[in-house]
C-alpha positions in Angstrom: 0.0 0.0 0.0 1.4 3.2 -1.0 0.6 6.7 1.1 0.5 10.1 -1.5 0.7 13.8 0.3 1.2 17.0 -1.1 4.1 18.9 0.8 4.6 22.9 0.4 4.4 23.7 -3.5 5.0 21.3 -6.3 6.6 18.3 -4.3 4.0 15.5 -4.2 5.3 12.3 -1.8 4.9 9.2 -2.2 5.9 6.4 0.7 5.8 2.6 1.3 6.9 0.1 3.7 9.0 -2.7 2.1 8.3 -6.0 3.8 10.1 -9.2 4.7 10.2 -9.9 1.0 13.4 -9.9 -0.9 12.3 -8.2 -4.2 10.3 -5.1 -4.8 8.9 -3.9 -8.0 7.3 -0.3 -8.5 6.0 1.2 -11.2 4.7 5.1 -11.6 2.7 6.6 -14.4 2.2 10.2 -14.3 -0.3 11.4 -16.6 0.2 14.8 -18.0 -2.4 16.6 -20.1 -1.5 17.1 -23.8 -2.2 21.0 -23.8 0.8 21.4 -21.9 3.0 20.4 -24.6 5.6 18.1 -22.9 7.7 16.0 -24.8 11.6 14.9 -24.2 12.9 18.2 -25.5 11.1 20.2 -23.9 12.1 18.6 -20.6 14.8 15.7 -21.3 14.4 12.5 -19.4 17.5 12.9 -17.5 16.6 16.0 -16.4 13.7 15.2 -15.2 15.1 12.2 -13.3 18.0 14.0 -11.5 15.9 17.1 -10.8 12.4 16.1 -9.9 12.8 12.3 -8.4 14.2 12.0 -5.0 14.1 8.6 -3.2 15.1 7.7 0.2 15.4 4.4 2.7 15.4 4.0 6.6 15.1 1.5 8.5 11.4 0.4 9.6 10.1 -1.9 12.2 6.6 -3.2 13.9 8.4 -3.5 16.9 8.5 -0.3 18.6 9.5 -1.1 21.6 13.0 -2.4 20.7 15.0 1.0 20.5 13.7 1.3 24.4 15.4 -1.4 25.1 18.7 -0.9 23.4 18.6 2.3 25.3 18.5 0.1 28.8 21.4 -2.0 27.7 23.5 1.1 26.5 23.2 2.0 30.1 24.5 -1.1 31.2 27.4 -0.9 28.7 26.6 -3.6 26.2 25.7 -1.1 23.6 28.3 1.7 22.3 27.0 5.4 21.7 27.0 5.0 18.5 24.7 2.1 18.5 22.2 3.9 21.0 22.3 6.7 18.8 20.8 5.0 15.7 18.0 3.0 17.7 16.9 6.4 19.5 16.6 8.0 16.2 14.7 5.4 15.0 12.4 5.3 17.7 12.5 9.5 17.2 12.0 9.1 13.5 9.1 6.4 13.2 7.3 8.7 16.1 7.3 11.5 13.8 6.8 9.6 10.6 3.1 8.0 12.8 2.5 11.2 14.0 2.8 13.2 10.7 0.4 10.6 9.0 -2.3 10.5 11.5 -2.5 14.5 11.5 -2.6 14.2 7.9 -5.4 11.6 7.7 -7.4 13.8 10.4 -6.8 17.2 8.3 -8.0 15.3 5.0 -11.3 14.4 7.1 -11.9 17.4 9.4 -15.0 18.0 8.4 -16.4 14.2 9.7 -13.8 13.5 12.6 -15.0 12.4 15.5 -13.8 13.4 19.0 -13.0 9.9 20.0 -10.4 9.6 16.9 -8.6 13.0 17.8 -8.4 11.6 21.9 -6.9 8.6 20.4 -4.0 10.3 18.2 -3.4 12.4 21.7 -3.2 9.3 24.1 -1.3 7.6 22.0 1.3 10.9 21.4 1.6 10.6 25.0 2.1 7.6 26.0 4.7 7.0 23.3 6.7 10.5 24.4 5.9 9.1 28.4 7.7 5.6 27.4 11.0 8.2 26.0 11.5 9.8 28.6 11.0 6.9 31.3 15.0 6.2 30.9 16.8 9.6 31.0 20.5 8.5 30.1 23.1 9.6 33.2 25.7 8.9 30.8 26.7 12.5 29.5 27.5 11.3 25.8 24.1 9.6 25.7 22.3 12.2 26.9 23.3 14.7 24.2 21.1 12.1 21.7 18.7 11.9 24.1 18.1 15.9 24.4 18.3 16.5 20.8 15.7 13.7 19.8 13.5 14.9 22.8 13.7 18.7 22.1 12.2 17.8 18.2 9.7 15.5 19.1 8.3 17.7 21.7 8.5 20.6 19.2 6.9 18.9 16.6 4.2 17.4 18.5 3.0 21.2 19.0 3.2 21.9 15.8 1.0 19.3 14.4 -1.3 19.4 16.9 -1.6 23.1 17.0 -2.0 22.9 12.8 -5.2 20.6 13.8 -6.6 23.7 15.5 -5.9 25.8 13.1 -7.8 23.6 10.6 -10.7 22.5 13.1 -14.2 22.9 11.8 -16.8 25.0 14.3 -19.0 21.9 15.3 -19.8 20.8 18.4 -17.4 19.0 19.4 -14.9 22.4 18.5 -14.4 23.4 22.2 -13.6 19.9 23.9 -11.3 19.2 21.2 -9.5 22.6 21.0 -9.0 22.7 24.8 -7.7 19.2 25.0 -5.1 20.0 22.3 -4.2 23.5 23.3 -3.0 21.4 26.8 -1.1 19.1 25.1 0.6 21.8 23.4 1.2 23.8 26.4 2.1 20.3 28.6 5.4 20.1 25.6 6.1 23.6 25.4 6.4 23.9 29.1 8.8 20.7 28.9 10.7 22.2 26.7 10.9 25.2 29.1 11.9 23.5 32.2 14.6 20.9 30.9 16.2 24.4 29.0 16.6 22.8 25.3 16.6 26.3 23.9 17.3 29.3 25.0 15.3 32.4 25.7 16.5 34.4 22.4 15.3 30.9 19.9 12.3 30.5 21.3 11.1 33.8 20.8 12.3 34.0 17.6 10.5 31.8 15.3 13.4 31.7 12.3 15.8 30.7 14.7 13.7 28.0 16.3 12.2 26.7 13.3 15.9 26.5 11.6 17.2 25.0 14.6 14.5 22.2 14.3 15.3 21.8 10.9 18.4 21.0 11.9 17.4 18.8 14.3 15.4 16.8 12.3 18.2 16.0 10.0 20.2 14.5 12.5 17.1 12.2 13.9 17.0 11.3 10.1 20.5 10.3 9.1 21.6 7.4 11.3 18.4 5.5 10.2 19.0 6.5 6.6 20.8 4.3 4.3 23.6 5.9 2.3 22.9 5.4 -1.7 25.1 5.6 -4.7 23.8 6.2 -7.7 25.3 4.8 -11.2 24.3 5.7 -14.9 24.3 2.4 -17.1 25.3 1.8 -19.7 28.8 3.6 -20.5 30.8 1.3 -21.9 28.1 0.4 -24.3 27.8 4.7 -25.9 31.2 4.3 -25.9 31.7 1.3 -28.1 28.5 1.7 -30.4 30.4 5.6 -30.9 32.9 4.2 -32.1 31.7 1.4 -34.3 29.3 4.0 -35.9 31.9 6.4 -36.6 34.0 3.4 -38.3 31.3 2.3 -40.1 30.5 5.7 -41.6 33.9 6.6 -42.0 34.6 3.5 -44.0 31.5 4.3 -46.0 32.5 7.3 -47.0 36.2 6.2 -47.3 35.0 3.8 -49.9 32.8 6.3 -51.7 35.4 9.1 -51.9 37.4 6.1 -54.1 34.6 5.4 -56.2 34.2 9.0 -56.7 37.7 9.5 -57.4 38.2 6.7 -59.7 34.9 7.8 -62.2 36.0 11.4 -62.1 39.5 10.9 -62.5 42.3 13.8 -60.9 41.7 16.4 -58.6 38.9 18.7 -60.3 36.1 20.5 -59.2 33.7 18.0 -59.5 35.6 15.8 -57.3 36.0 18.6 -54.6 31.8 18.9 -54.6 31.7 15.3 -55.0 33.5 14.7 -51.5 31.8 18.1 -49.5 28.5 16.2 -50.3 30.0 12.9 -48.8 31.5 14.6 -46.2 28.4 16.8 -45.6 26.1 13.4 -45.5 28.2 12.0 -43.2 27.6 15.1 -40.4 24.1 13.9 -41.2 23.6 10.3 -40.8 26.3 10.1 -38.3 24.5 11.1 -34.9 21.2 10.3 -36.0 22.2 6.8 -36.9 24.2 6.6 -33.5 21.0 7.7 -31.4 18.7 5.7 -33.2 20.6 2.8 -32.5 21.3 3.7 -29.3 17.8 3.7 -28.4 17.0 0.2 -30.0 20.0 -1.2 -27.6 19.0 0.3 -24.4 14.8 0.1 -25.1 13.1 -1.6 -22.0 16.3 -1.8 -20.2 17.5 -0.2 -16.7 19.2 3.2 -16.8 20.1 3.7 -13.2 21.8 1.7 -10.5 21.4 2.8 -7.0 23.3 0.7 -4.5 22.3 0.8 -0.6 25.0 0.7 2.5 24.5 0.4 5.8 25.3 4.3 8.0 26.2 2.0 10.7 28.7 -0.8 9.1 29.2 0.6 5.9 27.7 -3.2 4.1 25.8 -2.9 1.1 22.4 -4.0 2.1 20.9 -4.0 -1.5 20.8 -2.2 -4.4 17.7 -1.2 -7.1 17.6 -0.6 -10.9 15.7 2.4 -12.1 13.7 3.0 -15.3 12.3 6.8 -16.2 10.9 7.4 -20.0 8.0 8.9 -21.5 5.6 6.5 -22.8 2.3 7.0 -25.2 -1.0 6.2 -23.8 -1.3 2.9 -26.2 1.8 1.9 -24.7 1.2 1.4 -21.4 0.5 -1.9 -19.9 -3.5 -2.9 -20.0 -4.1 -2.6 -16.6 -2.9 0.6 -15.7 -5.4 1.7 -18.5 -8.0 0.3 -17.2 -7.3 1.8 -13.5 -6.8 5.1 -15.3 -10.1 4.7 -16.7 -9.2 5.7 -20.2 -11.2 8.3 -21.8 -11.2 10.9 -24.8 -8.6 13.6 -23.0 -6.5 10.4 -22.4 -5.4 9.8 -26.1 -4.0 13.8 -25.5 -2.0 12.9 -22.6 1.9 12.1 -22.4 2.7 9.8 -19.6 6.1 9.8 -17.6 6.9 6.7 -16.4 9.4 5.4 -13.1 9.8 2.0 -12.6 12.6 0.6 -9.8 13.1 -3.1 -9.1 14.9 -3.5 -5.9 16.3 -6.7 -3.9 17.4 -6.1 -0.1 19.5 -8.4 2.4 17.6 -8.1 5.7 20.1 -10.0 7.2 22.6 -7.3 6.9 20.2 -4.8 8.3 21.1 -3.5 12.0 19.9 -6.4 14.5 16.4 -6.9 15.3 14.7 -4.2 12.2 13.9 -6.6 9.0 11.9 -3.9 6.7 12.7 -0.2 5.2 10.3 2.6 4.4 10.8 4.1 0.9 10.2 7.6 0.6 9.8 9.4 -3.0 8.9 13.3 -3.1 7.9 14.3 -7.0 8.8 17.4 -7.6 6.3 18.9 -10.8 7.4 22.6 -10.7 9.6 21.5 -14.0 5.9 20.8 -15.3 4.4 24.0 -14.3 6.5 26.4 -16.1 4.6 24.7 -19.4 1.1 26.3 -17.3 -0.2 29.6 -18.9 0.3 32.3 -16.5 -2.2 34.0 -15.2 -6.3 33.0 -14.3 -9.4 33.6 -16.6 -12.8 34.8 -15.4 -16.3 33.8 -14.7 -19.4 35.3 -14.8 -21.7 34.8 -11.9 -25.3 35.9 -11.2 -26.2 36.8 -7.9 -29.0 39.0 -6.6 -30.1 39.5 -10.1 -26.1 41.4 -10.3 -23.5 39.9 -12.5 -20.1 39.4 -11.3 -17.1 38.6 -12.8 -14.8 36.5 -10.4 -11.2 35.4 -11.5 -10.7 31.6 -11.4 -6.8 30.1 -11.4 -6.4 28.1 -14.3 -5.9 24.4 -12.8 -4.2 21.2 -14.7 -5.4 17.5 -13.7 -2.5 15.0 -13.5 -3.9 11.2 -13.0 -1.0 9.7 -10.9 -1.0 5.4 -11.1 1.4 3.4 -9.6 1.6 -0.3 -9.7 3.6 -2.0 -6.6 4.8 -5.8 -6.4 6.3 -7.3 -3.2 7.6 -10.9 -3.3 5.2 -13.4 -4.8 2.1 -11.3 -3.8 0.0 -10.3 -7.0 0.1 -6.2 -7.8 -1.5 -3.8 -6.0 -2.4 -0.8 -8.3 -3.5 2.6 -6.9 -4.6 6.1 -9.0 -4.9 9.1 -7.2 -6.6 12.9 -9.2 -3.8 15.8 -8.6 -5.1 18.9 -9.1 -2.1 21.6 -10.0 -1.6 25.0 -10.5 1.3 26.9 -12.1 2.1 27.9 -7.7 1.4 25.3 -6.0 -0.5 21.4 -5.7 -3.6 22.5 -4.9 -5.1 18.9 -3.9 -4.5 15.2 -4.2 -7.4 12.8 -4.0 -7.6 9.1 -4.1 -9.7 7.0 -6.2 -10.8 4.1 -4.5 -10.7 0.9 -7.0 -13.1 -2.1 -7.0 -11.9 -5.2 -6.3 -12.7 -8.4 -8.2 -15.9 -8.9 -6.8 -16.9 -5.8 -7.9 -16.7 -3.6 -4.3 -14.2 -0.8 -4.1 -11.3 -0.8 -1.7 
């Protein structure tokens, strides 16, 4: 099951939880109305992939309570600093990662959440920040993790919870659950306060404390973050097929130049046209003849390698190949067609597809975590500088007055991915992304039916 949010502007992120299985397959088709013209000159494939797709893997496990108990054997010496480090993190990291998502699902349905859902997000905030700070490290190189992982998490549970107030409908319920999260808030800020993680002149400055954060969060994320290296394909192959095109036309023309020579006999000026126009066809064929083939040879196969290490040990502990191209509608595999739901604009539409194939070594993985969470943020602001600038107008009748309002003109990207783990059969997914040449303006999901004929 894959998760889709729209972050500030154009990035749209996507994120999944790779299980036990050994081999992953993912597949993405974006899409893209015809009218914007996009085609791989105006925005080249590489481009695209080096400037708009960015992936990243942490470590990801059911087990929650395991970092808690690294912690109590850190204490007792049979863990090093380092090692306490990267399970604290993770425990800090997979808090955040929860939390974020169940804020998220609550925003989406603000308008029919119940009181009982937002008391449960709450409770369970707490109780997971209560079981952090049960074990306070006395050890003074532990507890430098420990305050830096505690100060974010405390920040950041304010922040989400105060964006739910900002975003709570006047129902009801609106007072109950305003006060109870205005307490929370208040219960981490004055925690915050009395264990002095930041001083006076950060707090009130909200640049410096949101910078400092940021910071923060960084370090939370990069122990649990596997290093990658990336690899183009295919090198050696340009190379050779350069230069046995270049031989090949060069003998061509060798060849012809005799022929040429021999019917027209000495130097002349005949023979001096003769050999510009070989010369000049040459230029011609050459890189056309070298890209076409080019393409032939690598159609269908992998142009990226991406390699994963351990932060901890430094092992490789797998590695994915990567596919990005534009495809035609016609082209694409039956079943996404049929999830896209194909219709007249669809025959219009260009469609960008990234497809990965990855195989992990959970065995390699640090002890007692057998699973990673992929995250992959799309970035579409390449796409909107194709949007018109600009907004047209609409005419409107009210109170027997007409009035002209401006609308923002608005694009509709169909996003489908297609995900296989293991031996399980695919799971396909579509989601509607509304976009504007500023900003995402909304992602929605399209629930699809299953083979009896209900929807998921």
């Amino acid at each position: 099951m894959i998760f889709a949010e729209r972050k500030d502007g154009h990035l749209l992120k996507l994120s999944r939880i790779l299980r036990e299985a050994t081999e992953h397959r993912f597949e993405l088709y974006l899409f893209v109305p015809g009218e914007l013209g996009l085609n791989s000159t105006v925005v080249p494939e590489e481009s695209f992939y080096h400037n708009a797709i960015h992936t990243s893997r942490t470590y990801f496990s059911d087990r929650p309570h395991l970092p808690l108990v690294h912690s109590r054997l850190a204490e007792r010496g049979k863990l090093t600093p380092e090692q306490y480090r990267l399970s604290l993190s993770l425990y800090g990291y997979q808090y955040v990662v929860g939390l974020e998502q169940s804020c998220h699902d609550l925003r989406n349905h603000m308008e029919t959440v119940e009181l009982e859902k937002v008391e449960e997000v709450v409770a369970l905030a707490q109780d997971i920040l209560s079981r952090l700070r049960r074990r306070v490290p006395t050890d003074d190189t532990l507890r430098k993790y420990y305050t830096n992982i505690d100060n974010y998490v405390s920040w950041f549970t304010e922040q989400r919870l105060l964006g739910l107030v900002a975003h709570l409908p006047r129902n009801g319920d609106y007072k109950t659950v305003k006060s109870m999260l205005l307490d929370v808030c208040q219960l981490e800020r004055q925690h915050r306060i009395e264990h002095q993680y930041n001083t006076a002149h950060a707090s009130d400055s909200l640049s410096r404390i949101s910078n400092k954060m940021r910071l923060l969060r960084r370090l939370i994320e990069y122990p649990v973050t596997l290093k990658e290296k990336t690899r183009e394909l295919g090198g050696g192959e340009q190379k050779l097929l350069k230069s046995v095109v270049t031989a090949v036309v060069m003998t061509t023309v060798s060849l012809a130049a005799y022929e040429v020579r021999e019917t027209l006999g000495g130097i002349s000026m005949m023979v001096i046209f003769a050999l510009a126009l070989l010369y000049a066809l040459r230029e011609l064929f050459k890189d056309d003849l070298r890209n076409t083939l080019w393409r032939w040879l690598r159609k269908g196969r992998p142009k990226w390698r991406r390699q994963y290490f351990d932060v901890h040990s430094s092992q490789p502990v797998g590695r994915q190949l990567e596919w990005f191209d534009y495809k035609r509608p016609p082209r694409v595999p039956d079943e996404v067609r049929a999830v896209r739901r194909a219709s007249i604009s669809q025959r219009e539409e260009v469609v960008m597809f990234y497809g990965s194939h990855s195989r992990m070594l959970p065995t390699r993985f640090l002890t007692g975590y057998e699973q990673t969470r992929e995250s992959l943020q799309l970035d579409l602001s390449m796409l909107a500088r194709l949007m018109e600038k600009g907004s047209h107008h609409v005419y409107q009748l009210k109170d027997n007055q007409v009035a002209r309002q401006p609308v923002e003109k608005r694009y509709l990207f169909n996003l489908v991915t297609r995900e296989v783990q293991g031996q399980n059969p695919p799971v396909l997914q579509r989601w509607k992304v509304v976009v504007s040449r500023s900003k995402i303006v909304e992602i929605e999901e399209i629930p699809q039916p299953s083979k009896n004929g209900k929807k998921l």
